[in-house]
N, C-alpha and C positions, 0 to 999 in steps of 0.2 A: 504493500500500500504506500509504504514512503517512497517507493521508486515511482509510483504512478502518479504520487503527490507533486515531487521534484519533474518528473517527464513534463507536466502541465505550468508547474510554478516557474522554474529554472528561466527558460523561452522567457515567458513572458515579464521577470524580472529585469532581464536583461534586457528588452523590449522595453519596458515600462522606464527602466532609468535613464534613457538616453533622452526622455521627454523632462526630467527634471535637470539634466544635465544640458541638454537644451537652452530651457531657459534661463540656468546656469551661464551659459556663456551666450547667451544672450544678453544679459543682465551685466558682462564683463564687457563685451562690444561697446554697450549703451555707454557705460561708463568712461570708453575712450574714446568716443565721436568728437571731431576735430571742434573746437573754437565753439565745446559748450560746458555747462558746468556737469559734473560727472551723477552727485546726486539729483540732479533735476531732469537729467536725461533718465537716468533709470527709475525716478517717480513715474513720471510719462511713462515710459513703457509696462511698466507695472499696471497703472491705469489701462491703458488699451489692452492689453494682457487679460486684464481682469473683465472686461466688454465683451471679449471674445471669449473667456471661458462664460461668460454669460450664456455665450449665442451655445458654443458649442455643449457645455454639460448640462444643457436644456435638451439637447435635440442628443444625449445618450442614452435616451430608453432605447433607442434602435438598437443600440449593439445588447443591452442588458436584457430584450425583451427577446431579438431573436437567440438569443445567446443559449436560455432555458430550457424555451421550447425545441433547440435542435439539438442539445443534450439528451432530450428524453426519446425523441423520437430514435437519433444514433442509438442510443442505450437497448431500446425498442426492436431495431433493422429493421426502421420503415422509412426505405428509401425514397420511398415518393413525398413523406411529406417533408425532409430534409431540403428535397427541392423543392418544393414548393416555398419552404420558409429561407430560400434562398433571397428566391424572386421577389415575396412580399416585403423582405428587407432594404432591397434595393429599390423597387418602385415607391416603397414610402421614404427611405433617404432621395434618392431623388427630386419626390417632389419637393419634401423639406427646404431642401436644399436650394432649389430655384427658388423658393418664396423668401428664404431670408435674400437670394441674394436682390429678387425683384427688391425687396420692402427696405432695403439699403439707406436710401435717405431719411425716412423717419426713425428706424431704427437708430442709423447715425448719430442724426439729430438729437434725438433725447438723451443716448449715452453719456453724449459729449458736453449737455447741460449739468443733467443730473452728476456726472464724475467731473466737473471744472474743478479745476485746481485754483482758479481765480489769477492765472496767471498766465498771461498773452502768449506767451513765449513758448510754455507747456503747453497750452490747449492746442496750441496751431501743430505741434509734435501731434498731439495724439490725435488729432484729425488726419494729420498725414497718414499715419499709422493704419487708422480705422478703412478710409477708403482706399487704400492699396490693399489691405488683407482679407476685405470681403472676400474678392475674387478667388480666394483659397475654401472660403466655406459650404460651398455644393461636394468637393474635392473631400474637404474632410467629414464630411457629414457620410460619404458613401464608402468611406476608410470604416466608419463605425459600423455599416452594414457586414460588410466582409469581414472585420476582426470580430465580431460576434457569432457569426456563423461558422467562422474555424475554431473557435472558442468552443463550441458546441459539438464540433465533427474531431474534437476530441487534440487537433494539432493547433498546438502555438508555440511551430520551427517558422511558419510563413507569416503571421503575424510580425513574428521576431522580427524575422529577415527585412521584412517591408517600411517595418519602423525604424531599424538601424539606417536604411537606405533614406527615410527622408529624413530621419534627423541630423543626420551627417548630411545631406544636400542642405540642411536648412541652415546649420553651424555656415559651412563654407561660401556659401552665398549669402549670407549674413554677414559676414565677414570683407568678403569681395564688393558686396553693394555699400556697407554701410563707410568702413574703413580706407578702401582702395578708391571707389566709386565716387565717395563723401556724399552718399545719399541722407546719410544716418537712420531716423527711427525709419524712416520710410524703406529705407535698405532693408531693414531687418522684416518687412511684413511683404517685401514682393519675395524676398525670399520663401517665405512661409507659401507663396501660392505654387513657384516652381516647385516646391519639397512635396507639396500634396500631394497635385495633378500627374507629377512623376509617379506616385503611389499608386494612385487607382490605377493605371496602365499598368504596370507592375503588377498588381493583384490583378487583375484582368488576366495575365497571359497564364500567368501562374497557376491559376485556379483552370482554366482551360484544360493547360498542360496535365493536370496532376487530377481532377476531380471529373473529366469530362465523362470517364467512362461508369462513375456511381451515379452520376446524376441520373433521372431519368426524364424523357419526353411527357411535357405537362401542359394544359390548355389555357388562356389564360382566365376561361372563367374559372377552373380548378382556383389558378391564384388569387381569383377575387371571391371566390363563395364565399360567402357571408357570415356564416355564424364559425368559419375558421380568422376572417379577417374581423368579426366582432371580439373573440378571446385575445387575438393578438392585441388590440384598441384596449380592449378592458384590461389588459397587464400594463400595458403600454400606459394608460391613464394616469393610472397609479404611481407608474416610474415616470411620471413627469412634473408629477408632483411634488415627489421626493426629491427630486434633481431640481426644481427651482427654488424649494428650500436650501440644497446644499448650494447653491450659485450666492442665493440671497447671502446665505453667510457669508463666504468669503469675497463679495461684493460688499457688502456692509464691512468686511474688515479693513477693504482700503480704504473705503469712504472715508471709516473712523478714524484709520490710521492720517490719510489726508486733511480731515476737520482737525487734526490735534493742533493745524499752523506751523510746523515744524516742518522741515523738509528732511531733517538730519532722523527723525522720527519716523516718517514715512520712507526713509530708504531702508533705516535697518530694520521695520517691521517685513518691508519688501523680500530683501535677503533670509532673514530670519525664517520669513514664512518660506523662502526657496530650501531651506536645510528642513525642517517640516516635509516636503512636498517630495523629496529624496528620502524621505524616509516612506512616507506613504504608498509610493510608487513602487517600493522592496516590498510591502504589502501584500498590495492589491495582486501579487503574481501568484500569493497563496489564496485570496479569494478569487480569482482567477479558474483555480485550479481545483479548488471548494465548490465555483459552480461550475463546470465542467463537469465532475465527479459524482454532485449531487445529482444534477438530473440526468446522468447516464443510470444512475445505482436505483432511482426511482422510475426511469422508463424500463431497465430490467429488472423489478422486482428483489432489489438484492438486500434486504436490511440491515444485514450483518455488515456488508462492506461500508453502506452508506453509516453506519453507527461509529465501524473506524475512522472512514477517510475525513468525517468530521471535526473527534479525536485529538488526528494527526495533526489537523487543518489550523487548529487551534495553538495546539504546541507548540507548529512551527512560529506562527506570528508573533509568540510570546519572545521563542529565541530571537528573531528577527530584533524585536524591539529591546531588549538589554542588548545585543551589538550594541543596536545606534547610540543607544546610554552612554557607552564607554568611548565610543566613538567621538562623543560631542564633548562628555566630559575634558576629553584629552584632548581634542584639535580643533575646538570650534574655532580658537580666534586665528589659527592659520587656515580653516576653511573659508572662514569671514572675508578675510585679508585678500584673499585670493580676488573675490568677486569686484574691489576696488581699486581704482587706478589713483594711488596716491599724488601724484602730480595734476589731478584733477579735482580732488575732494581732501579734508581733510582727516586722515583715516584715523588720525588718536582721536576725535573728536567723536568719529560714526564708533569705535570700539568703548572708547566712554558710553557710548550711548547704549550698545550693546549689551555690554557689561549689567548694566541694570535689568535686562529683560532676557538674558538668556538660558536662566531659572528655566523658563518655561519650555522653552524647546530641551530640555534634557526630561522635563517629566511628562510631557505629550506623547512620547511614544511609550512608553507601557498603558496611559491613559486611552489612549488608542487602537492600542493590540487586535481588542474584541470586536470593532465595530466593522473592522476592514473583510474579516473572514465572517460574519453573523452576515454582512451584505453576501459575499460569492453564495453562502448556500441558501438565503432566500430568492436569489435569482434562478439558482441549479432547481428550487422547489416551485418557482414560477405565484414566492405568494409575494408579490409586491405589495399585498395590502397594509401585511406585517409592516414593510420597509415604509409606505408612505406615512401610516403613523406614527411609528416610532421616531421617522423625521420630522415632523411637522411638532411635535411634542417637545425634541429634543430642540428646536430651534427658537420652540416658542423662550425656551428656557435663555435660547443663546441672547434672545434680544433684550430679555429683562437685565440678568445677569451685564450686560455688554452698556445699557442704557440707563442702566438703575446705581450702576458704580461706577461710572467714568468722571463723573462730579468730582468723587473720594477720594480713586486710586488713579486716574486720568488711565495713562497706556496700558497698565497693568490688568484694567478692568477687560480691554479688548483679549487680551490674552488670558483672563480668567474667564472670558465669556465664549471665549474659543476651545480651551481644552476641557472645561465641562462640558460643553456640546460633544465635542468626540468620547466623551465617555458615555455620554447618555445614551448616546444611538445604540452603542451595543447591550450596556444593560434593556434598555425598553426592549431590543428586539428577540432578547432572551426569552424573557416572561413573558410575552407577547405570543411568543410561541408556544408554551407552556412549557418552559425549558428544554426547547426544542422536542418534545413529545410529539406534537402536531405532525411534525415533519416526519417522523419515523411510521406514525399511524399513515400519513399521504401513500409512503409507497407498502405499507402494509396493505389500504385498502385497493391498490392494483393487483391483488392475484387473483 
């Protein structure tokens, strides 16, 4: 079971990090963009950053919804309906996709009020930002189709593959547009659209190549019959409810971190929050792998295994998270150091500032642990209902917490309103399940 755990997690960790390392050296770019100041660059891009994961971890029920259901059917060997939930993944990212990029200007528009920095200089960066990098979001929204339903058909080596491939195009042409080019923020977001659109193509042939011959010949009113595209909608509802709870948070944390008037506040909450997001990303490859697992073990009837692979599931996150412990313990402030270009900003100033709030990222990952794998096997069990209360409960929490002490504690409050929400999410979705009882009776009652 642990080989089957690591077969699913491994990939996709490896996958999953190159997206925080990503913006990692994204965040180190911003910071050396010619004849600006280093923290005010990478405020701005943080901002538009955080707009676009607006857009995007809005439109990831697609990958979490087909992700489930083509776990169980694989689990199952019912090849027909695997393709079919191929198809409905992709005609509904598609359309998605065309609509945010049609609705581009009002979207825009509001982002770009609602996130003002109140500062001419940065707003006009993160509009750059904003309308060069739509053009990546039909591109990436149909990346969430395809890593979902490989997710589910059990492999994530193509997933892997496909992410290492645009994030290394995205690094490189970030680099080449912003720095060599002197585009700056604007470099860093055309890059994001070359790194996608290269993706899709890539998952296109690939998937051809290597899946043509399971798939099978399907009509497309099969892909649209209804009360299979109503189940998908009614998980899907749910996972988007949940996912614009989790947006709002970490939307609400720039805002907050940006209402504090500090610029030196708002970078290293920036950063801080990018050593958070490396850690979570090491995660998510065990929830990943938790739903994978779960709804293979629940389309085959298997309760014993599904009772382990949960188990494991869990275990593992826990190791995960005392790494990063000792990890951050011992090198945050040369991991810090890293993301700053001292000749642009001044870095005893941002590590002063750091200093005071980096408490918090040492004890956010063990606070964490539960809620990363309690998500993969409510998606591997397809009860998103679990997920969307226990988010909505666990956020109502964040806003009190986040609005009710920032008076007191000012930054600290955002950061105690932030790692109480991560812990809550996994206790609610425990109990919630009846400690996880629910899910073990689901694939009980398929025999």
């Amino acid at each position: 079971m642990n080989r089957e755990i690591l077969r699913i997690a491994v990939p996709n960790i490896i996958s999953n990090i190159t997206v925080p390392l990503m913006g990692i050296a994204s965040t180190f770019i911003a910071g050396r963009v010619a004849d600006a100041d280093g923290a005010t660059t990478i405020g701005a891009l943080s901002i538009g950053v955080a707009i676009f994961n607006f857009i995007y971890w809005n439109c990831s029920f697609i990958r979490m919804g087909t992700s489930g259901l083509t776990a169980q059917a694989y689990g199952a060997n019912e090849h027909k309906e695997y393709t079919l939930m191929l198809w409905r993944a992709l005609c509904v990212a598609l359309a998605v996709g065309v609509a945010a990029f049609a609705l581009q200007w009002p979207i825009g528009e509001f982002s770009l009020w609602f996130m003002s920095t109140g500062d001419s200089a940065s707003d006009a960066m993160i509009a750059d930002y904003f309308y060069t990098r739509i053009w990546a979001v039909p591109a990436g929204i149909m990346l969430f189709a395809f890593n979902g339903w490989l997710t589910g058909m059990q492999n994530a080596v193509i997933p892997m593959s496909v992410a290492i491939l645009v994030n290394v195009l995205h690094i490189c042409f970030s680099y080449l547009f912003s720095i060599v080019g002197d585009y700056g923020l604007e470099g860093i977001a055309l890059a994001s659209v070359v790194a996608q659109w290269t993706g899709v193509v890539t998952m296109v042939v690939i998937i051809i190549a290597k899946y043509s011959h399971r798939l099978v010949k399907v009509s497309w009113s099969e892909v649209m019959e209804l009360s299979s595209m109503k189940r998908f909608f009614s998980i899907n509802s749910d996972i988007i409810i949940r996912t614009f709870c989790l947006v709002a948070v970490y939307t609400f944390f720039t805002k907050a971190s940006a209402d504090m008037g500090d610029k030196n506040i708002l970078a290293v909450n920036t950063i801080l929050l990018q050593l958070f997001t490396l850690f979570s990303y090491m995660n998510d490859g065990f929830a990943f792998a938790a739903e994978a697992l779960t709804g293979r073990f629940i389309g085959a009837r298997d309760v014993k295994s599904l009772k382990r692979c949960i188990r494991l599931c869990v275990v593992w996150c826990f190791v995960v998270s005392f790494i990063y412990v000792g990890v951050y313990v011992g090198w945050w402030r040369d991991i810090f150091s890293l993301l700053v270009d001292s000749e642009n900003s001044d870095i005893g100033a941002l590590l002063a500032v750091a200093e005071q709030y980096i408490g918090w990222i040492i004890i956010i990952p063990i606070a964490s642990a539960l809620p990363f794998v309690m998500d993969g096997i409510m998606v591997g069990a397809t009860r998103s209902r679990i997920m969307r209360n226990s988010m909505i409960w666990s956020s109502v929490c964040y806003f009190v917490l986040l609005y009710g002490s920032s008076w007191l504690i000012g930054n600290n409050a955002i950061w105690l309103a932030f790692t109480s929400y991560m812990f809550l999410r996994g206790v609610f979705q425990y109990f919630m399940s009846d400690r996880l009882r629910d899910i073990y009776r689901e694939a009980e009652s398929k025999r």
